[in-house]
matplotlib code that plots the C-alpha trace (Angstrom):
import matplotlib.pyplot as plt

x = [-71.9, -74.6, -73.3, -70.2, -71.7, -73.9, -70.9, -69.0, -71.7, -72.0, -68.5, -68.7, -71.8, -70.0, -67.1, -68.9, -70.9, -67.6, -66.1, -69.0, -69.1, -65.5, -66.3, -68.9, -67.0, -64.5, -66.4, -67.8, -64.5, -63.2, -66.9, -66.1, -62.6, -63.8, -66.0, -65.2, -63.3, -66.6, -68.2, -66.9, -64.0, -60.6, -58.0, -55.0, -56.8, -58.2, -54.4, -53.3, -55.7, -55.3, -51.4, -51.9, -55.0, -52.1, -49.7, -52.1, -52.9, -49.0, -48.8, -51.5, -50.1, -47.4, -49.9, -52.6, -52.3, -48.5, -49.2, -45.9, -46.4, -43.5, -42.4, -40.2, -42.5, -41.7, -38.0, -39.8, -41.9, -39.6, -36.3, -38.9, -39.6, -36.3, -34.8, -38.3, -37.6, -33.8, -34.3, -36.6, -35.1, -31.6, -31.2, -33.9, -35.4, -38.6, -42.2, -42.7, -38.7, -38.5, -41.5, -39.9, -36.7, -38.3, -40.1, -36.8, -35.6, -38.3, -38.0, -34.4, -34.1, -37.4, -35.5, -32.6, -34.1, -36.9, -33.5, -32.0, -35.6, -38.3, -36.8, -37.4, -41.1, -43.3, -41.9, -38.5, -39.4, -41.4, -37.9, -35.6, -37.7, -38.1, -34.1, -33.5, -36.2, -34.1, -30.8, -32.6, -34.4, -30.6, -29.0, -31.4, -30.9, -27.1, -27.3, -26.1, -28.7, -31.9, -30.8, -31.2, -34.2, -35.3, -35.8, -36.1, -38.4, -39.7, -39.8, -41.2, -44.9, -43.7, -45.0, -45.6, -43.8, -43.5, -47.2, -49.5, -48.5, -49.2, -49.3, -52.3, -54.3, -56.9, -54.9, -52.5, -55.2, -56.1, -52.5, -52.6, -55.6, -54.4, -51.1, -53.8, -55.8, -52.9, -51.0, -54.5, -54.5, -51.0, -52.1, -55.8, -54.4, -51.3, -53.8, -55.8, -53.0, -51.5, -48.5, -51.6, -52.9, -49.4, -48.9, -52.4, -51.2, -48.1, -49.8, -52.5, -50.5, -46.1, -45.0, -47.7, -46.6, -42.8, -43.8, -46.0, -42.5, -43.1, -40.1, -41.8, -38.9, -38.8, -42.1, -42.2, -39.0, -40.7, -43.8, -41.8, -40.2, -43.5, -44.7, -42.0, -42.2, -45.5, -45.0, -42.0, -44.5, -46.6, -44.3, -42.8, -46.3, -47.0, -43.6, -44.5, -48.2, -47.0, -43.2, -41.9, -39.2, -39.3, -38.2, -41.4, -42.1, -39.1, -40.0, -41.2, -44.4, -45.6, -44.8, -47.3, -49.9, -50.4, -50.8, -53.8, -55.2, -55.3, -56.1, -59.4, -60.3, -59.9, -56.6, -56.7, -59.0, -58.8, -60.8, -59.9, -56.6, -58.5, -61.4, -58.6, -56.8, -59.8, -60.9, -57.3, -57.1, -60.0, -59.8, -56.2, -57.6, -61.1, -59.4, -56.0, -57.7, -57.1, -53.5, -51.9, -54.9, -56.1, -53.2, -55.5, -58.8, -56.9, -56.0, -59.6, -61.0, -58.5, -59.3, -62.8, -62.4, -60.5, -63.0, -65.9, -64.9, -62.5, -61.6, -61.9, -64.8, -64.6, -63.5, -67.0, -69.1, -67.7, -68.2, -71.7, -72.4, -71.3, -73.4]
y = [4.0, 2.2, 1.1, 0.3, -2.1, -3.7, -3.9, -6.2, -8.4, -9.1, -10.0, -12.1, -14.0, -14.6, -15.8, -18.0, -19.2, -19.9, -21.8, -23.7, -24.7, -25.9, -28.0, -29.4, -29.8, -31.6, -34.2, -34.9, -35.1, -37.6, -39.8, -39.9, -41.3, -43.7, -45.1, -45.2, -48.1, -49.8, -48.1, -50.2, -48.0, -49.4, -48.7, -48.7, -45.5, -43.7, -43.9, -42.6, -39.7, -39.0, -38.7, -36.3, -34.5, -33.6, -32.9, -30.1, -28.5, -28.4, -26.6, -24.1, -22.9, -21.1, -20.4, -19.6, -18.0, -16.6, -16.0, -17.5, -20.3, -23.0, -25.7, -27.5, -29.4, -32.8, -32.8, -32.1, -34.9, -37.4, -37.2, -37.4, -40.3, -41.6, -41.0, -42.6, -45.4, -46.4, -45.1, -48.2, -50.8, -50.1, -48.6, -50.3, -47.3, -48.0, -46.8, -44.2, -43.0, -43.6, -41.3, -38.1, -38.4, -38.3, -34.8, -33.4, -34.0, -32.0, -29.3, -28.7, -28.9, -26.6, -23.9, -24.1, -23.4, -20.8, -18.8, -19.2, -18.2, -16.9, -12.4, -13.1, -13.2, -14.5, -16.1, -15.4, -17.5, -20.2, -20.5, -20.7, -23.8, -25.8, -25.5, -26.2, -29.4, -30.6, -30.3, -32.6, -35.1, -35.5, -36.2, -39.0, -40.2, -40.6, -41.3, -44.6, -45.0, -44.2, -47.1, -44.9, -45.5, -48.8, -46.7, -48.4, -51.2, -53.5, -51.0, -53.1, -51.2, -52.3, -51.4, -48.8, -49.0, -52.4, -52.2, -51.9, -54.2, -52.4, -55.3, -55.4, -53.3, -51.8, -50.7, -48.9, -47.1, -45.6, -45.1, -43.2, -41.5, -39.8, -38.5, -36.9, -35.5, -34.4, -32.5, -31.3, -29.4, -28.0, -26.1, -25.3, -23.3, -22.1, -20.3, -19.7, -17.8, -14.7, -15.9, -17.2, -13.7, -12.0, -14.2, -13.3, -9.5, -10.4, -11.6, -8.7, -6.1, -7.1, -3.1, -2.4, -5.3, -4.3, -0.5, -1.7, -3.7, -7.1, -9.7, -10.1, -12.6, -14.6, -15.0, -16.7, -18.7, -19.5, -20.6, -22.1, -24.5, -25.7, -26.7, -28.1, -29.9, -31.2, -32.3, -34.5, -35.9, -36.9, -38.2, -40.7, -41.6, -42.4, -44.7, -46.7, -47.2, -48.3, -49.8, -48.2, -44.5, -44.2, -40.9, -40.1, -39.0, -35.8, -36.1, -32.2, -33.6, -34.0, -30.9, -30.2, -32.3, -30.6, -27.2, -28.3, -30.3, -26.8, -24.7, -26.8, -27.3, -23.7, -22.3, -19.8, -22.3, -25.0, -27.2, -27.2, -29.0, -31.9, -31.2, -31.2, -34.3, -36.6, -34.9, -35.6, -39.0, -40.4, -39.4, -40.9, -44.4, -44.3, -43.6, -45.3, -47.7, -45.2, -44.7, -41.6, -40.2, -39.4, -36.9, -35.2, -35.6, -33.9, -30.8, -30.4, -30.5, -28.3, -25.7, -26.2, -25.5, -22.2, -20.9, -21.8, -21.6, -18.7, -19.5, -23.4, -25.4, -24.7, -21.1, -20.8, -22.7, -20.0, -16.8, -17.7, -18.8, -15.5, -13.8]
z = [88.6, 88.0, 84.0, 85.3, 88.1, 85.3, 82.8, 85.9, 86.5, 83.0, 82.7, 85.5, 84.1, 80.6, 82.8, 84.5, 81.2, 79.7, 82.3, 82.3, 78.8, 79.8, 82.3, 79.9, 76.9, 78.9, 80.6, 76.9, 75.9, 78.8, 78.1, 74.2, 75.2, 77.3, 75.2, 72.0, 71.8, 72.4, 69.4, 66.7, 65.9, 65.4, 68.6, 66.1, 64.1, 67.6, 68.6, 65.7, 65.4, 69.2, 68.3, 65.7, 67.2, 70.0, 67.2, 65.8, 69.0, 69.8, 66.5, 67.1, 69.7, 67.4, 64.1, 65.9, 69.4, 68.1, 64.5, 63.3, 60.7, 61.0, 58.3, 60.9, 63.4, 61.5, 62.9, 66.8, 65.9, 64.2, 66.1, 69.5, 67.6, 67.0, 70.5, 72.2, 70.0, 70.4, 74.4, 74.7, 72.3, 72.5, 76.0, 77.7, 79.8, 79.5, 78.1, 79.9, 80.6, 76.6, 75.9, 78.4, 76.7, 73.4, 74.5, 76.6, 73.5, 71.0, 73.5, 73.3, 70.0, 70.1, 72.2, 69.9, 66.4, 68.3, 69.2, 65.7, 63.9, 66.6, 65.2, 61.9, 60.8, 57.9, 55.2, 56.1, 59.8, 57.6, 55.5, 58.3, 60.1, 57.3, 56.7, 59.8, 59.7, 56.8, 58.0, 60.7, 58.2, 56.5, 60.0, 60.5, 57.1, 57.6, 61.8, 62.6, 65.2, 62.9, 60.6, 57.8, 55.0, 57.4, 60.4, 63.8, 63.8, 66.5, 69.6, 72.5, 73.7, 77.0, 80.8, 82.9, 85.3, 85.8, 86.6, 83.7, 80.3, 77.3, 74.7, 75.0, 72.6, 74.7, 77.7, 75.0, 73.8, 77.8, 77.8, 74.9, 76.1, 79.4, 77.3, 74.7, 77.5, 80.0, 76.5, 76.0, 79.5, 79.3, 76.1, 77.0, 80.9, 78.7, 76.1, 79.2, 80.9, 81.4, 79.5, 76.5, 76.3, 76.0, 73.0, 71.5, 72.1, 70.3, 67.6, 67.4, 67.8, 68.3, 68.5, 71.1, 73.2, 73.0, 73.6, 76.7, 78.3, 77.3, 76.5, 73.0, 71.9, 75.0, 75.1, 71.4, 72.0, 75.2, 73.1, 70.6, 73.2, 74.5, 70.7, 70.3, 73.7, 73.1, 69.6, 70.5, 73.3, 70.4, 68.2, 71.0, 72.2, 68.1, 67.8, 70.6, 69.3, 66.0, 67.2, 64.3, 63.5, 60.2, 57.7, 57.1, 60.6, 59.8, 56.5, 55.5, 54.1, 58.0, 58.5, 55.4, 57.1, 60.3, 59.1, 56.4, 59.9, 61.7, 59.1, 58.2, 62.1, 62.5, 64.1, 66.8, 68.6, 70.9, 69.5, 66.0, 65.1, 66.9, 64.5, 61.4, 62.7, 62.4, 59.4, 57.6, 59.5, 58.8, 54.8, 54.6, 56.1, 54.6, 50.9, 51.3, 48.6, 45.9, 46.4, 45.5, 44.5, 47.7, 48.1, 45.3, 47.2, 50.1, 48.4, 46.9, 50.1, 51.5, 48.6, 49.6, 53.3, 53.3, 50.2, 52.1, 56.0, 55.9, 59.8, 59.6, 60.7, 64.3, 64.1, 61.7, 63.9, 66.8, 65.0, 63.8, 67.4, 68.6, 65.7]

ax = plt.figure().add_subplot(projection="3d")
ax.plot(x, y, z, "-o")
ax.set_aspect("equal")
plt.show()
């Protein structure tokens, strides 16, 4: 009796720890936010790294709390860019109207290829999202509303609202901001969840799961939907930033990009596709001088990462923590 009253309060300590460290690592996270426009670092490239960072974690939420890799987040991405584009140049819906279509859109199109793919598993599911993201990439190639190889240029930034104008540099960056942080959320109470832990079951152990009673293919399509969901908020948020849908944002090379960002920030954890985003961001700006070359650099430090930090940067940092 008196093990098993020890063993609770324990668990309620390392509960409480954890939540904690939440709390903390959150109102870091809000502080950095705040202020590091004011640290001498370029808006455009926070903007872009908060885009992909969000990108990444959308992503993780399938490799690493579902264990299903997917080559077919560029079309959630790019056609969320496409639609948040022409929604706001074409239509005129506005900013923010512009930006929810973009993501109805990505999660649509999420729950359609996660119901086509989501029984198949491995290399076999890998296969069918990246034929899927082509057949995508080759509908915006031919679209008459993509404008083909030139893409949609010129999106207005807009307002919000009516209230807030988002020319301005600065305030797009806060706008950008608070989408980052509220995308953020959703995924950290999702992982955080009962529905989160059924998923990390599923990817421990998928016949237990099954045997146990649980809707093990709803719950990835279910998953599915919400990465996709979350990417396509990303990819509008990024064609507003920039004004620009181009082929490159279905192109199956992003697709390529996000998984080397979560796999060197660590998948499986929350913090670590943001880790990998900056990481990959900040190498493709800082050696953008060398051209093609730094596609080169890339893959060397990618080699080096997964030889040397088996579980990604974060994921080591974790583990030796726990140690």
């Amino acid at each position: 009796m008196t093990d098993t009253t020890s063993n609770v309060e324990l668990s309620d300590d390392t509960f409480r720890r954890h939540r904690l460290a939440g709390y903390l690592i959150a109102a870091v996270g809000i502080a950095a936010l705040a202020v590091a426009p004011f640290l001498g670092i370029y808006p455009i490239f926070l903007m872009k790294l908060l885009c992909f960072a969000l990108f990444a974690c959308a992503f993780n939420l399938m490799l690493g709390y579902v264990g299903l890799l997917s080559f077919g987040h560029a079309a959630f991405f790019g056609m969320a860019a496409y639609v948040a584009g022409h929604a706001v140049k074409v239509w005129e819906l506005g900013t923010v109207f512009g930006i929810a279509a973009g993501t109805v859109t990505a999660g649509v199109m999420g729950l359609v290829f996660g119901a086509i793919a989501i029984r198949q598993k491995g290399i076999y599911f890998a296969m069918i999202t990246l034929a899927l993201a082509q057949m995508v990439f080759f509908f915006c190639l031919q679209a008459p509303f993509t404008h083909g190889e030139d893409g949609i240029q010129g999106i207005p930034r807009g307002t919000v609202f009516g209230l807030i104008d988002l020319r301005d540099t600065l305030t797009m960056y806060y706008f950008v901001a608070v989408i980052f942080a509220a995308g953020f959320f959703v995924l950290y109470r999702t992982v955080h969840s009962p529905f989160g832990q059924a998923l990390k079951g599923i990817r421990e152990n998928e016949p237990r799961m099954i045997s146990l009673g649980y809707p093990v293919a709803l719950l990835k399509v279910l998953a599915f939907t919400m990465s996709a969901a979350i990417t396509g908020l990303a990819g509008a948020t990024k064609a507003i930033v920039f004004q620009s849908a181009t082929l490159t944002d279905v192109n199956w090379h992003m697709s390529g990009e996000v998984v080397l960002m979560t796999l060197i920030g660590g998948m499986g954890t929350i913090l670590g596709p943001v880790v990998g985003a900056g990481i990959v961001i900040a190498l493709q700006n800082y050696l953008s001088t060398i051209g093609s070359w730094v596609t080169v650099v890339m893959g060397a430090i990618f080699v080096i990462c997964v030889l040397t930090f088996r579980r990604g940067i974060v994921g080591e940092i974790l583990a030796r923590t726990r140690r």
